[in-house]
C-alpha positions in Angstrom: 4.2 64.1 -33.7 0.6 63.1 -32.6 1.4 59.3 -34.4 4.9 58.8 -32.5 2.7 59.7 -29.2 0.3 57.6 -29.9 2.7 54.8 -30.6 4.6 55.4 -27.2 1.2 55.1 -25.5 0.0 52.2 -27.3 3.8 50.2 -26.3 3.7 51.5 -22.7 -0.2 50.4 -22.4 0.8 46.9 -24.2 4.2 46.6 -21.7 1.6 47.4 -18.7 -1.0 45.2 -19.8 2.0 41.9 -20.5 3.7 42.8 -17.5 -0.2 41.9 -15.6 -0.6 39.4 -17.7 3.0 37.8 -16.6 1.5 39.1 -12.9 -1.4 36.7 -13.0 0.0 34.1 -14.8 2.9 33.7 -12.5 0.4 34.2 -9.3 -1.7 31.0 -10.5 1.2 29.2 -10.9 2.6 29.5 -7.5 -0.7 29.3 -6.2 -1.2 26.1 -7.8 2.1 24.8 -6.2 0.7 25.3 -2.8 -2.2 23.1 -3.0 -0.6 19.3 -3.2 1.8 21.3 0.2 -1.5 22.0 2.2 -2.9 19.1 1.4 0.2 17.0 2.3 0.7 19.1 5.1 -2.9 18.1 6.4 -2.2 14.7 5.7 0.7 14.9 8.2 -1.0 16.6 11.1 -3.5 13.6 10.5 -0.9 10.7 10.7 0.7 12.6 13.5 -2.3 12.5 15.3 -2.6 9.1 14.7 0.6 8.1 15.9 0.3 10.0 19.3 -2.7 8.7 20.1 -0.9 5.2 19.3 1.9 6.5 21.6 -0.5 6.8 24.1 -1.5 3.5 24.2 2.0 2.0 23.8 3.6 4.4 26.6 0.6 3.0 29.2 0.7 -0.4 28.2 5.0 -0.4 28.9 3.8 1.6 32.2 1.0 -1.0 32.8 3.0 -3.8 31.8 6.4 -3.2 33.3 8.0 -1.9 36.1 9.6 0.9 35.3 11.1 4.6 36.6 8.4 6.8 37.8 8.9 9.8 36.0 9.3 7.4 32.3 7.0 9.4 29.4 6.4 12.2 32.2 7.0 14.9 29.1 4.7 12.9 26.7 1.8 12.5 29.0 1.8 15.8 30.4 2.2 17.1 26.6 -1.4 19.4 25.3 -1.4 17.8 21.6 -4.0 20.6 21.1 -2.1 23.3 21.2 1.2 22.6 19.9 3.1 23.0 16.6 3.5 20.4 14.1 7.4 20.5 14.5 6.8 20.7 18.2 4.3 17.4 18.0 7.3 15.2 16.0 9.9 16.5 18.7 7.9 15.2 21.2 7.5 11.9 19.1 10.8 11.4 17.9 12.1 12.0 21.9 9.5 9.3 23.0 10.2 7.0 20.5 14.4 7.3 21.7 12.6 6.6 25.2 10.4 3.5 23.7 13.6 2.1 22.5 15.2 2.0 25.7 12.1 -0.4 27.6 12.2 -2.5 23.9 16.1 -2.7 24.2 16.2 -3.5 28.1 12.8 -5.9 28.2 12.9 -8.8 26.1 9.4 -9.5 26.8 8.1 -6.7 25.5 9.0 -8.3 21.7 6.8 -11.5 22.7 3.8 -10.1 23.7 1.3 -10.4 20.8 -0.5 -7.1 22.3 2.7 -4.6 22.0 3.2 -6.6 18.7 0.3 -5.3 17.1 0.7 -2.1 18.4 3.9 -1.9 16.6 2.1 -3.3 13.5 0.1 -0.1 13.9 2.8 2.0 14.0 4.7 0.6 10.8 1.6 1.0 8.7 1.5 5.2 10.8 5.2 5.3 9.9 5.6 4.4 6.5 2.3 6.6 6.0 4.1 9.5 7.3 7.1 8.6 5.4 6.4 8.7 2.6 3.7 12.0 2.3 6.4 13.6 4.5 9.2 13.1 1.6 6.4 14.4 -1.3 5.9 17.3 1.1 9.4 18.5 1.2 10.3 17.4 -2.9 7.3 19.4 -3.4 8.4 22.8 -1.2 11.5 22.3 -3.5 10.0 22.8 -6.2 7.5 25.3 -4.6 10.8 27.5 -3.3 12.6 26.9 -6.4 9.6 28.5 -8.5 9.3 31.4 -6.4 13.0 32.4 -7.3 13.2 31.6 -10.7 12.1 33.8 -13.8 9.3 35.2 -14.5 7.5 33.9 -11.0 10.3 35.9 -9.2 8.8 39.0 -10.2 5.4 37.8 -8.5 6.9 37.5 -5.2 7.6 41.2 -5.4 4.2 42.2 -5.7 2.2 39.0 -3.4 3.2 38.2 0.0 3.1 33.6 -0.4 3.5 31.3 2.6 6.8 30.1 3.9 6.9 26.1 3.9 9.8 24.3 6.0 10.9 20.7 5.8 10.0 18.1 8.0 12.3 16.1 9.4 11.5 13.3 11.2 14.4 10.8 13.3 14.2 7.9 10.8 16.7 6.0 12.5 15.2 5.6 16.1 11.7 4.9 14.2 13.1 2.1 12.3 14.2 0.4 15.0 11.3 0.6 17.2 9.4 -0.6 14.1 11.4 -3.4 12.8 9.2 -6.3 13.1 11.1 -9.4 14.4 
């Protein structure tokens, strides 16, 4: 009687000690899938920055440059980069690029002066920056969501509280054409 109680205890202390094991293993796993997403995610907050403060200088060089409405980029300028969110921040973006287009579209002479030129040059080498960290960010939440619901890892998320990543999307299309160098 004493053996087959020793057994038991020896495969419930085993089972215990695998199921840690599976625990820990798991754990480092998923923890190791959140690295390259923080560090792309940083990587994005720093182009963003970049591109607003570009932004800045394109939306007061139209305003310097051209006569136009009053209240033109009102939202932009009067935006506190400092305290927003990151989807907030490429909202913001994404509606003054729509509103960039408009002066490019309407004012030839915008696209031949060498000055808003290279501030488009700027923006391209932003953009395509942003781009393409943006799309590794999201494949890589794919993959970071997809192992946090698959076997074993599953089981992990039971036990550990892990971050919630969403996609970024950015308007491509009203980018590309403020971007399209002639």
């Amino acid at each position: 009687m004493n053996k087959i109680l020793v057994l038991g205890i020896a495969i419930l202390v085993l089972t215990i000690i695998f199921f840690i094991v599976i625990l820990i293993i798991s754990k480092n796993k998923i923890n190791q899938s959140i690295i390259p997403i923080d560090m792309s995610k940083d990587k994005i907050n720093n182009y963003l920055k970049q591109k607003y403060k570009l932004y800045k200088q394109i939306t007061n060089f139209i305003k310097n440059n051209l006569s136009i409405k009053e209240d033109a980029f009102q939202e932009f300028l009067e935006f506190n980069s400092k305290e927003c969110t990151q989807s907030d921040l490429i909202k913001l973006l994404d509606k003054t690029t729509y509103e960039i287009n408009e002066y490019v579209d309407n004012y030839d002479e915008l696209l031949k002066n060498q000055e808003f030129l290279k501030l488009k040059r700027e923006l391209y080498d932003i953009e395509i920056n942003l781009e393409a960290t943006s799309e590794y960010y999201n494949n890589k939440i794919i993959i970071y969501n997809n192992l946090k619901h698959s076997a074993p890892t599953k089981i992990c998320t039971i036990f550990f509280q892990f971050e919630e990543y969403n996609p970024i999307e950015i308007n491509k299309k009203e980018i590309a054409r403020l971007i399209h160098l002639n």
